[in-house]
N, C-alpha and C positions, 0 to 999 in steps of 0.2 A: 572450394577449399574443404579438406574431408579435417574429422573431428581430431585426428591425432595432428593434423598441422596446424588446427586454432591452438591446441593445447602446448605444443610446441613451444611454438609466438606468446602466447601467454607468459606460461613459465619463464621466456627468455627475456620476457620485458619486465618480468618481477625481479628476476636477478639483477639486470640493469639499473634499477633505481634505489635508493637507498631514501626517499623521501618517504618519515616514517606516517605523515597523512593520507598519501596517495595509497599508501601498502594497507593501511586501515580500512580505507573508503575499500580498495580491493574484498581486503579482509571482509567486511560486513557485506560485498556484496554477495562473493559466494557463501556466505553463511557460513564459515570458521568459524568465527569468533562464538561459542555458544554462549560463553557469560552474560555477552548484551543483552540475549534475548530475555522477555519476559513473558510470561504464560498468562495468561488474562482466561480465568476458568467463568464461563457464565451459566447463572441456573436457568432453573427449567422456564420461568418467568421472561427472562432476558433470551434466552433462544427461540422463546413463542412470538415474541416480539420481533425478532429478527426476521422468522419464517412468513410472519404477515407482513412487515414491510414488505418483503421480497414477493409476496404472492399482489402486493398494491401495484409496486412498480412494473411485474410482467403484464397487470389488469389495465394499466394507465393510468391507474389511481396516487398522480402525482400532481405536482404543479411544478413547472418550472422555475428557474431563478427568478426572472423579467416577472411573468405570476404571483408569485409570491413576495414579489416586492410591493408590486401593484396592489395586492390582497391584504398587506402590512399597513401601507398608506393611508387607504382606507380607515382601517383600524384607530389610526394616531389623529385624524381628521376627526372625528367622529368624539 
């Protein structure tokens, strides 16, 4: 199916419905609706942070859910 006969289908199933949730949920997903969104601006603090998580979890420097439950437990025992 080439990109102009999704878009087709698309459009033709937007027009079809008049249910004004479904046309929302549409709406939000291709990302019209800009009003929803919100800009969430982080400083230099909060994006250092981000970039070390990110440099832990490609290291392995995580723990898993099941781990970290186990790892809590302990903790409440104690």
């Amino acid at each position: 199916m080439n990109t102009h006969h999704i878009k087709t289908n698309l459009i033709n199933a937007i027009n079809q419905t008049s249910n004004p949730v479904l046309l929302m949920e549409i709406s939000k997903l291709i990302d019209i609706n800009l009003d929803d969104k919100q800009v969430i601006k982080l400083n230099k603090k909060q994006i250092d942070e981000i970039k070390l998580a990110i440099k832990e979890i490609e290291n392995g420097e995580f723990l898993t859910h099941a781990a970290a439950k186990k790892e809590m437990n302990k903790w409440l025992k104690d």
